[in-house]
C-alpha positions as CSV (number, residue, x, y, z in Angstrom):
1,X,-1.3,-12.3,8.1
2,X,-4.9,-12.8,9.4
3,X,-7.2,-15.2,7.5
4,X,-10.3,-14.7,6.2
5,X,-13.8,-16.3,6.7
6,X,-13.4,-18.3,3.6
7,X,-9.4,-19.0,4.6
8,X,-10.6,-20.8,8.1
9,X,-11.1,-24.2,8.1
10,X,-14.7,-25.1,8.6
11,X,-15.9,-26.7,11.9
12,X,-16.2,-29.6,10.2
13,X,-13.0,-30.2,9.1
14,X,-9.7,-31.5,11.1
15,X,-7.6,-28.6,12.6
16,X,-4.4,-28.7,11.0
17,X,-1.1,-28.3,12.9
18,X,2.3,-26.7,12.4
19,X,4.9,-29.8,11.8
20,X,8.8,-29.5,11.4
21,X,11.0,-32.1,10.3
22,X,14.5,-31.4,9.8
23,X,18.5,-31.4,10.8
24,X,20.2,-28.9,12.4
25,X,23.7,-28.4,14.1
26,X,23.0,-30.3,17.3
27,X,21.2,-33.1,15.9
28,X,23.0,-34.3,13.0
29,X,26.3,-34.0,11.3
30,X,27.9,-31.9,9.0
31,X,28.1,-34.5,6.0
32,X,24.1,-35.2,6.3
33,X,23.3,-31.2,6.4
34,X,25.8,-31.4,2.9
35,X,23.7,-33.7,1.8
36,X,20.3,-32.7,2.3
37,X,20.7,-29.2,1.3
38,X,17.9,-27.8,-0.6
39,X,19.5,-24.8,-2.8
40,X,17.4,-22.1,-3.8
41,X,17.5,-23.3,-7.7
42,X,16.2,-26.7,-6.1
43,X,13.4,-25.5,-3.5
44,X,10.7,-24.9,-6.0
45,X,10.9,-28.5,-7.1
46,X,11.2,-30.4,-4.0
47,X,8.0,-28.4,-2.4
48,X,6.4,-29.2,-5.5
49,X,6.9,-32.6,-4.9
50,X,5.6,-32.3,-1.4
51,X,2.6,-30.5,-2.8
52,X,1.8,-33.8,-4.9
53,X,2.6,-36.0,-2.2
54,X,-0.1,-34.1,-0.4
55,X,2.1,-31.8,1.4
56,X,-0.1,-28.5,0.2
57,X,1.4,-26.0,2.6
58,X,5.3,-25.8,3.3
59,X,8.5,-24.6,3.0
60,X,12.0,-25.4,3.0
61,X,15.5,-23.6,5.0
62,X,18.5,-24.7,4.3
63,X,21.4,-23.0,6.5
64,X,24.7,-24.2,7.3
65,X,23.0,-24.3,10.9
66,X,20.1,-26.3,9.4
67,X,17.7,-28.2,7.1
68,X,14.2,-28.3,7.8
69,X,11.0,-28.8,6.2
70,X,7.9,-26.3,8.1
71,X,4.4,-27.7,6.8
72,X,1.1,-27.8,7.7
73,X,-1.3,-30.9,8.0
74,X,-3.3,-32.8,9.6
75,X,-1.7,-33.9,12.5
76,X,-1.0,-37.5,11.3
77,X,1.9,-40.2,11.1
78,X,1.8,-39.9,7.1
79,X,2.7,-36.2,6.8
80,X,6.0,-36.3,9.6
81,X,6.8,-39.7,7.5
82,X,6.8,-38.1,3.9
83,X,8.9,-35.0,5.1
84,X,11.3,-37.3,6.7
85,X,11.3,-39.4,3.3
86,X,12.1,-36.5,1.6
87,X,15.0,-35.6,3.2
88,X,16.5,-39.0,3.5
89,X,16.0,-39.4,-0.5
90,X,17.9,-36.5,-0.5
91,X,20.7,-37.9,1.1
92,X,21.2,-40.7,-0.8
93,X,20.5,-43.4,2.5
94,X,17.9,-45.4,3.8
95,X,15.7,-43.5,6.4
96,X,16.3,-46.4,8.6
97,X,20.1,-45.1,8.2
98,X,19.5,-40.9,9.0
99,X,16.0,-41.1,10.6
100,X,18.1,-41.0,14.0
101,X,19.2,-37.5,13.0
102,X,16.5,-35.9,12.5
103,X,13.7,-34.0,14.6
104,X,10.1,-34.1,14.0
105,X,7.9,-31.4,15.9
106,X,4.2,-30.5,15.8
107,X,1.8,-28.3,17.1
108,X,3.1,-26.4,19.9
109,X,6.4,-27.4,20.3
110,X,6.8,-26.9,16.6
111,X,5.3,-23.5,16.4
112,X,7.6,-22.9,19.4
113,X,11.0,-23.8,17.4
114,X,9.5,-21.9,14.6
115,X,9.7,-18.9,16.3
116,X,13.1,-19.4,18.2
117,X,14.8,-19.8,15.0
118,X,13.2,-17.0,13.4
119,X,14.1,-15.0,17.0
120,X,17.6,-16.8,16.3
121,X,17.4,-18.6,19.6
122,X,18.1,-21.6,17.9
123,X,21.6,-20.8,16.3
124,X,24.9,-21.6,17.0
125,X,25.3,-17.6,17.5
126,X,22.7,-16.7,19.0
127,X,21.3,-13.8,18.0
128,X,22.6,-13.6,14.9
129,X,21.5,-11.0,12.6
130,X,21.0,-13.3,8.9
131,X,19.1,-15.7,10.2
132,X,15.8,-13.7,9.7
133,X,16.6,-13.1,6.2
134,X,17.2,-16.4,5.9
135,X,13.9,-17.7,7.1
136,X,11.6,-15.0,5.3
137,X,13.8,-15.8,2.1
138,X,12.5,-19.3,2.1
139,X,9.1,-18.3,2.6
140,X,9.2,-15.6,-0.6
141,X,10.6,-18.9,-2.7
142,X,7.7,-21.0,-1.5
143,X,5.2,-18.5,-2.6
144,X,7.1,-18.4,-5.6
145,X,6.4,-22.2,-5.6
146,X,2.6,-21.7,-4.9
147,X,2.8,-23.7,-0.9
148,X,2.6,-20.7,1.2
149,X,-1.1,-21.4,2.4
150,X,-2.7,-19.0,5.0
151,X,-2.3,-20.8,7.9
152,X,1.5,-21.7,7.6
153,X,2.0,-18.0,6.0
154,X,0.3,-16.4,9.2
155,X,2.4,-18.4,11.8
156,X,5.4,-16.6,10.3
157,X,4.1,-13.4,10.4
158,X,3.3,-13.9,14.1
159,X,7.3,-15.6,14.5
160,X,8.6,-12.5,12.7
161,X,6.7,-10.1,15.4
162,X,8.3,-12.1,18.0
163,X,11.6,-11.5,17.0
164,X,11.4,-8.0,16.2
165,X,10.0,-7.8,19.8
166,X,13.1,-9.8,21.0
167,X,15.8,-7.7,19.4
168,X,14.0,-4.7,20.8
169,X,13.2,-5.4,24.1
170,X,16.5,-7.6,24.3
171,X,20.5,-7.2,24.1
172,X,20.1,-10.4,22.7
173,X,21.7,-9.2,19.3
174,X,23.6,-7.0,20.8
175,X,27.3,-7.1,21.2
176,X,30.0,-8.6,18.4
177,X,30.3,-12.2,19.2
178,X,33.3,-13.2,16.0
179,X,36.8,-12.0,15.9
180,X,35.6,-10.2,12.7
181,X,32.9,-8.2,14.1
182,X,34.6,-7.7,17.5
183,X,37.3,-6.2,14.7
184,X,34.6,-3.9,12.9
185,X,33.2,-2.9,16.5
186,X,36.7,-1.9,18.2
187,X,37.4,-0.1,14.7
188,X,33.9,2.1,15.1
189,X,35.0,2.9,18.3
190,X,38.5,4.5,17.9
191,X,38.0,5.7,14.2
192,X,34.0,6.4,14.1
193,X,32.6,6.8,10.3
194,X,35.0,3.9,8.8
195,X,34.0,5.5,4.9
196,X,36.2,8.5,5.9
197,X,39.1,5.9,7.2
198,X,42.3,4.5,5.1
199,X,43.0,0.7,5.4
200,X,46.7,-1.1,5.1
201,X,46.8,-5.1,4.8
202,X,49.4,-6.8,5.2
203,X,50.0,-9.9,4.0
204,X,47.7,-12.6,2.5
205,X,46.5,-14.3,5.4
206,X,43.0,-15.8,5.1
207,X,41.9,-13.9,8.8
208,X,43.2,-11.1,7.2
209,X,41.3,-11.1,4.3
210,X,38.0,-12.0,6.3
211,X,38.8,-9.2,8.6
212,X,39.1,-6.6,5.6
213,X,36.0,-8.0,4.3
214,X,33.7,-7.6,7.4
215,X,35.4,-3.8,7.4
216,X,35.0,-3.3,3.7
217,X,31.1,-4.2,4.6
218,X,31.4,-1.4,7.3
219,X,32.0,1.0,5.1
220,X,35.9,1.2,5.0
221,X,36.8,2.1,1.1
222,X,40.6,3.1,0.5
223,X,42.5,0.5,1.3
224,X,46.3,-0.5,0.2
225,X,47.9,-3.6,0.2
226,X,51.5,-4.8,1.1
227,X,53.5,-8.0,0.7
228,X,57.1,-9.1,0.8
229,X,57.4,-8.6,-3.2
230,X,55.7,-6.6,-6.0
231,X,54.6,-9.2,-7.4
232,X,53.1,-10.7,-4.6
233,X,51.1,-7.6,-3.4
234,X,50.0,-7.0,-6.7
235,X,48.7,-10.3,-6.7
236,X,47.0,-10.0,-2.9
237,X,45.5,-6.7,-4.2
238,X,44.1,-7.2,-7.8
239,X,40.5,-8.8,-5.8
240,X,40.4,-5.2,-4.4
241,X,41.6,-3.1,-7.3
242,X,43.8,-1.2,-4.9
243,X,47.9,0.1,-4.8
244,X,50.4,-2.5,-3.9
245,X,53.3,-2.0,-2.0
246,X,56.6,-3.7,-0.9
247,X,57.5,-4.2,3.1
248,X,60.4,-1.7,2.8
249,X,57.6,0.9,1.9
250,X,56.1,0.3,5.0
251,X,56.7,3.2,6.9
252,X,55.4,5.3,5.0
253,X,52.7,3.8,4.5
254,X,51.3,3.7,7.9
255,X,51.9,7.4,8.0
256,X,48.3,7.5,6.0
257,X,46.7,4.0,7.6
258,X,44.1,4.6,9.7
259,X,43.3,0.7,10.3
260,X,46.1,-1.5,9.5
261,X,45.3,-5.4,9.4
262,X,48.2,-7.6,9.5
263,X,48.3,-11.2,8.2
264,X,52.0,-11.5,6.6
265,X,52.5,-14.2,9.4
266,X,56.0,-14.3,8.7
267,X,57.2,-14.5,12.1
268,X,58.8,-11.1,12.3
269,X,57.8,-7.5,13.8
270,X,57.0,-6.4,10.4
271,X,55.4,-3.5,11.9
272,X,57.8,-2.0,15.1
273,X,57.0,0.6,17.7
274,X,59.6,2.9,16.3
275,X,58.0,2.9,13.3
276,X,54.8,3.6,14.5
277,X,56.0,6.0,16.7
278,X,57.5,8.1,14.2
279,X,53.9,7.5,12.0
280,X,51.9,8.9,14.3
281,X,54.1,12.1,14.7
282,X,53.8,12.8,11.2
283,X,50.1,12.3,11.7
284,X,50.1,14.5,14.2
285,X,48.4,11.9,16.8
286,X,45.9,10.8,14.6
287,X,45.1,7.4,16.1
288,X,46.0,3.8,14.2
289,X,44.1,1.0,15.1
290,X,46.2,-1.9,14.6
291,X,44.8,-5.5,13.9
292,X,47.6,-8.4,14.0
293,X,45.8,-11.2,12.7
294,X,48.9,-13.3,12.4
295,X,50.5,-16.2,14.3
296,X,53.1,-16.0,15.3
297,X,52.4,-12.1,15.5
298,X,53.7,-9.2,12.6
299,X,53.2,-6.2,15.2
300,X,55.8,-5.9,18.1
301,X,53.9,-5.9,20.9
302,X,55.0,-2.8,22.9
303,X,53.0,-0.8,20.0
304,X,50.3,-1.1,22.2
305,X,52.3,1.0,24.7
306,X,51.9,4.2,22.6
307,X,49.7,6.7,22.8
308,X,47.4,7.0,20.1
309,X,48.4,3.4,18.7
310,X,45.5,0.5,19.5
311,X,47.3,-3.2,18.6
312,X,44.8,-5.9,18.6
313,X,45.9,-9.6,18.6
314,X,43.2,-12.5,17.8
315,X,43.6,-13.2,21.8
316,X,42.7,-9.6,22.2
317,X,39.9,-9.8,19.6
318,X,38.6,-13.1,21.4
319,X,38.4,-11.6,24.6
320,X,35.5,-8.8,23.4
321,X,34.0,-12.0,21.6
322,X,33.6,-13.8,24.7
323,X,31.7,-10.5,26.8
324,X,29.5,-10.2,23.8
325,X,28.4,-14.2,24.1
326,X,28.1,-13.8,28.0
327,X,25.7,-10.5,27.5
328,X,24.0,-12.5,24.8
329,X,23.7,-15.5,27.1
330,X,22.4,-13.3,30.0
331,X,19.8,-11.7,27.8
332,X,18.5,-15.5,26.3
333,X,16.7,-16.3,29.2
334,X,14.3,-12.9,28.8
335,X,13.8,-13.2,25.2
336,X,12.7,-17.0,25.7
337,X,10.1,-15.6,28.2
338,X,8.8,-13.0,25.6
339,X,8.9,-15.6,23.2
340,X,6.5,-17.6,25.3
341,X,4.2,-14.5,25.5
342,X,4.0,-14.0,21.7
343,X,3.3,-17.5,20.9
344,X,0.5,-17.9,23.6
345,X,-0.7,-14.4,22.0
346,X,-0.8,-16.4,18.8
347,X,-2.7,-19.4,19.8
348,X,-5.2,-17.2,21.7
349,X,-6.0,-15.3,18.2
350,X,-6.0,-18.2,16.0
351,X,-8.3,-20.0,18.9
352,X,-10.4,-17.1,18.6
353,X,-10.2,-17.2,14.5
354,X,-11.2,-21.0,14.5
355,X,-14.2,-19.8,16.9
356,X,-15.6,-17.8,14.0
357,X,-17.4,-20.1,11.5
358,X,-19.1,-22.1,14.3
359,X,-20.8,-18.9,15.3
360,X,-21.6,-18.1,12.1
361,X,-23.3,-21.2,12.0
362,X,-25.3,-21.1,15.3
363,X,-26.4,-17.7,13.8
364,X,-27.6,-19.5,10.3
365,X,-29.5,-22.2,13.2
366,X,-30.8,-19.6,15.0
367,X,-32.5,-17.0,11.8
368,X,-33.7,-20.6,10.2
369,X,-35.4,-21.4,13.5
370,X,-37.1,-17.9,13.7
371,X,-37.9,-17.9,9.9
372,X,-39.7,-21.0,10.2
373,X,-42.2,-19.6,13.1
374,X,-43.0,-16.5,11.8
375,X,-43.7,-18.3,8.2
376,X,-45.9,-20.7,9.9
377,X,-48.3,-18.1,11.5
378,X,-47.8,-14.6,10.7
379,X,-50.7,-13.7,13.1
380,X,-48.4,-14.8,16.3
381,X,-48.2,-11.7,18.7
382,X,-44.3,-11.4,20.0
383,X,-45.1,-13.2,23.6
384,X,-46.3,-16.4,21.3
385,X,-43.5,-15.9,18.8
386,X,-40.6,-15.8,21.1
387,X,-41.9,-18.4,23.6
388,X,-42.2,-20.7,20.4
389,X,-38.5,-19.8,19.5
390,X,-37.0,-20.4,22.6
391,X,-38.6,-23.9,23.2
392,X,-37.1,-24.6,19.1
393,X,-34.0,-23.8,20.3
394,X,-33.7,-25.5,23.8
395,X,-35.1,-28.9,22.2
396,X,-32.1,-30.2,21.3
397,X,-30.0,-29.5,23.8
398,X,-32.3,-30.3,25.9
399,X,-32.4,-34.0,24.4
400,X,-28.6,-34.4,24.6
401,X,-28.4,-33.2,28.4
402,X,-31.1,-35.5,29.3
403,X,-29.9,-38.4,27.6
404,X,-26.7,-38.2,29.2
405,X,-27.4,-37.7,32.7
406,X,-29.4,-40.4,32.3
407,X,-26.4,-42.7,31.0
408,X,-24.4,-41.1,33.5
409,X,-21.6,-40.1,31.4
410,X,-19.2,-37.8,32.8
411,X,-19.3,-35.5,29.8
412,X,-23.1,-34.2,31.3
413,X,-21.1,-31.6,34.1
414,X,-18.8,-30.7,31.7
415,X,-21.7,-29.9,28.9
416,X,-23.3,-28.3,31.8
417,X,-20.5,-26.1,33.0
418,X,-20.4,-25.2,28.9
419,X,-23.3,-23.8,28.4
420,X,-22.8,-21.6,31.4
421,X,-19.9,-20.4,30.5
422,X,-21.4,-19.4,26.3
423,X,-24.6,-18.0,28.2
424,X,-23.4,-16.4,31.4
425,X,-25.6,-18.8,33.7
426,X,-25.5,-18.7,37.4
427,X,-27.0,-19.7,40.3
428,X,-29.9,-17.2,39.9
429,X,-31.0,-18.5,36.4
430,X,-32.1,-21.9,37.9
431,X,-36.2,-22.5,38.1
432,X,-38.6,-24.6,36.7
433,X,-38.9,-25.1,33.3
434,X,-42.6,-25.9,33.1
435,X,-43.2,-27.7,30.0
436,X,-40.3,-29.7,28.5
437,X,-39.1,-27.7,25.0
C-alpha cells in the first residue's frame, strides 16, 4: 500500500520501525503458546489495549506455530517492553518467568521475519499453504480494530508480494510434505478428477478419518463406510451421512471403490489379494488405490503385486513425505535469496518515500527566498535577481561549512561529499567564489 504525502512522517519527526515480539515453535513451549493465544473474539480487545498503552499501530497472529505481536514505534525500550508485558499478562506469569521465551525484533531483522513468515519460511512445514491466510486474517481483524496504520499496513503488502514471488519463482510449496496430502497427491495421480471417484473406509481409525478428510477436501464425494458390526458402521458413518456396511460385505464393496482407506486396525488382512483380484475383474481393470492406514496393517500385502491395485502403507505414504521436504529444503535456500531482494526493494522505496517531505520543504525554502527578492525590488533585471538568489541560498550553508572546518570536525568531508552528491559537483565546478554569500 503506498502512503501519501500527508501519511509520511514529517522530517521532523522520529522514523518509526517495524518491531515483533512474540513466541513461536522453536523458541518456546507448547504450554506458553496455549497460554498466550490471542483468539480471534479476543484480538480486538487486546490491540485496543495496546492502542491505549500507546501501541497505535499493530497486530496480533496466533498459530499453533506462533504468537506474536507486529507493531510499529519508535524504536525505543518502552514499546518491545509493553508488547512483551502483554503477552506475559496473558499467561498468567511474571515476565521475569517467560521473558526467556520470547523474541523481540526490530527494524530490519523484524521486517525480515515478517516476510519469511508470511513467505512461510518460518514454519515448521515450510511452505505451507495457510499460513498466508493466516497472516492477512490478522491484519483484516486489526483494521477491524482500527490499528492497521499505513506504515505497518504497507510492510505487509510488500511481505505478501514476496511471497507470491516465492511460490512462483520457487518449488518451495511444491510437493505434499504429510502423510495426508502425500495420500490426496498419489490419489490424483492414479484416479485424476477425485469428484468423479467412489471412497470405501474401513474402520474408525483416527488416520483414517484424517485421510478421508483431506480427500473429501479434494473433491472425493461418494464415499461408504464399513465396520465389523451394523451398528458400529452406522455409528462411524452418521458424521458423513453415508451407507454403512458390515466386513462380510466387503467384497462387494470394493467392486465399486475407487480409493479405499483402511483404518479397522484389527490385526487381520481384512482386505486380501484374492479379493481384490476378483474386484478388479468385475471392474474390468479399473484401478483401486488402496490406503492401509492401520497398524498392524488391514491389507495383505501382496495386493500391491496386482496389476491395476496401488496399496499404500503409512511407510509408503512417508517415504513421498520425505522427497517433498528434501525438494522443499533444496528450493529454501533460493527463495531466502529472493526474499532478500524484495525486502531491500522495500527499504529502497520507503527510503525514497521518507525523502519526499524534505524536498517539499527545500522547495517551500527555495519559492520564499525568490518571493522575498522579487517583492523587495521589482525593478531587478534577471542577472541582479538571480545573483541575489543564489547568494540567499548559499548563506547558510555556507556558515555551517565554514564553521566546521574551522572546528575541524570530521562531519565537514562528509557534508562536503553531500552536497556533491544532491548537486552533481565535480572537479570542474571548483573556482573562486568572489564575495562570500
Amino acid at each position: 500500500m503506498a502512503q501519501t504525502d500527508s501519511e509520511m512522517p514529517s522530517s521532523h519527526e522520529s522514523p518509526r520501525d517495524l518491531i515483533i515480539v512474540g513466541a513461536n515453535h522453536r523458541s518456546s513451549s507448547v504450554d506458553l503458546r496455549d497460554r498466550i493465544f490471542v483468539s480471534d473474539a479476543e484480538a480486538p480487545a487486546f490491540l485496543a489495549d495496546l492502542a491505549r498503552q500507546g501501541i497505535e499501530q499493530c497486530m496480533v497472529m496466533s498459530t499453533c506455530d506462533r504468537v506474536e505481536i507486529q507493531a510499529v514505534a519508535p524504536p525505543d525500550v518502552t514499546a518491545t517492553t509493553t508488547l512483551r508485558a502483554a503477552l506475559a499478562q496473558r499467561s498468567g506469569r511474571s515476565l521475569a518467568a517467560v521473558d526467556d521465551q520470547f523474541y523481540a525484533l526490530t527494524g530490519r531483522p523484524a521486517l525480515r521475519h515478517l516476510f519469511a513468515v508470511a513467505a512461510s519460511l518460518d514454519s515448521m512445514i515450510v511452505g505451507e499453504s495457510q499460513v498466508l491466510g493466516q497472516v492477512k486474517a490478522s491484519q483484516h481483524i486489526a483494521g477491524q480494530a482500527g490499528t492497521m496504520g499505513p506504515e505497518l499496513a504497507a510492510a505487509l503488502q510488500a511481505a505478501y508480494g514476496a511471497a507470491k514471488r516465492i511460490r512462483t519463482d520457487t518449488a518451495i510449496a511444491r510437493g505434499p510434505v504429510s502423510l495426508a496430502t502425500c495420500a490426496v497427491q498419489v490419489a490424483k495421480d492414479i484416479q485424476g478428477d477425485l469428484s468423479r471417484r467412489a471412497g470405501l473406509l474401513i474402520g474408525g481409525g483416527d488416520m483414517g478419518a484424517l485421510m478421508l478428510e483431506y480427500l473429501q477436501h479434494a473433491g472425493l464425494t461418494q464415499i461408504v463406510v464399513s465396520a465389523a458390526s451394523q451398528s458400529r458402521a452406522q455409528a462411524i458413518a452418521r458424521p458423513y451421512g453415508c451407507p454403512a456396511l458390515i466386513h462380510a460385505e466387503l467384497p462387494a464393496a470394493l467392486e465399486t471403490a475407487d480409493i479405499v482407506i483402511a483404518a479397522a486396525g484389527t490385526g487381520q488382512n481384512l482386505v486380501t489379494a484374492a479379493m481384490v483380484e476378483v474386484a478388479l475383474q468385475r471392474r474390468r481393470h479399473r484401478p483401486i488405490f488402496l490406503i492401509d492406514a492401520a497398524v498392524p496393517g488391514d491389507v495383505e500385502r501382496s495386493v500391491h503385486d496386482l496389476e491395476d491395485a496401488f496399496r499404500y502403507d503409512l511407510d509408503d505414504l512417508e517415504a513421498v513425505a520425505q522427497e517433498g521436504r528434501l525438494a522443499r529444503e533444496a528450493a529454501a535456500g533460493q527463495a531466502w535469496r529472493l526474499l532478500d531482494e524484495e525486502i531491500a526493494a522495500f527499504l529502497r522505496a520507503r527510503a525514497a518515500r521518507r525523502a519526499v517531505p524534505a524536498v517539499i520543504r527545500l522547495r517551500q525554502h527555495f519559492e520564499a527566498a525568490r518571493a522575498d527578492i522579487l517583492a523587495r525590488d521589482a525593478g531587478l533585471n534577471a542577472d541582479e535577481a538571480t545573483r541575489l538568489l543564489v547568494n540567499r541560498l548559499l548563506h547558510g550553508p555556507y556558515q555551517i561549512l565554514r564553521a566546521a572546518a574551522a572546528a575541524g570536525e570530521p562531519a565537514d568531508a562528509g557534508m562536503e561529499d553531500m552536497l556533491a552528491r544532491l548537486f552533481g559537483l565535480d572537479e570542474s565546478d571548483q573556482e573562486d567564489p568572489g564575495t562570500e554569500p
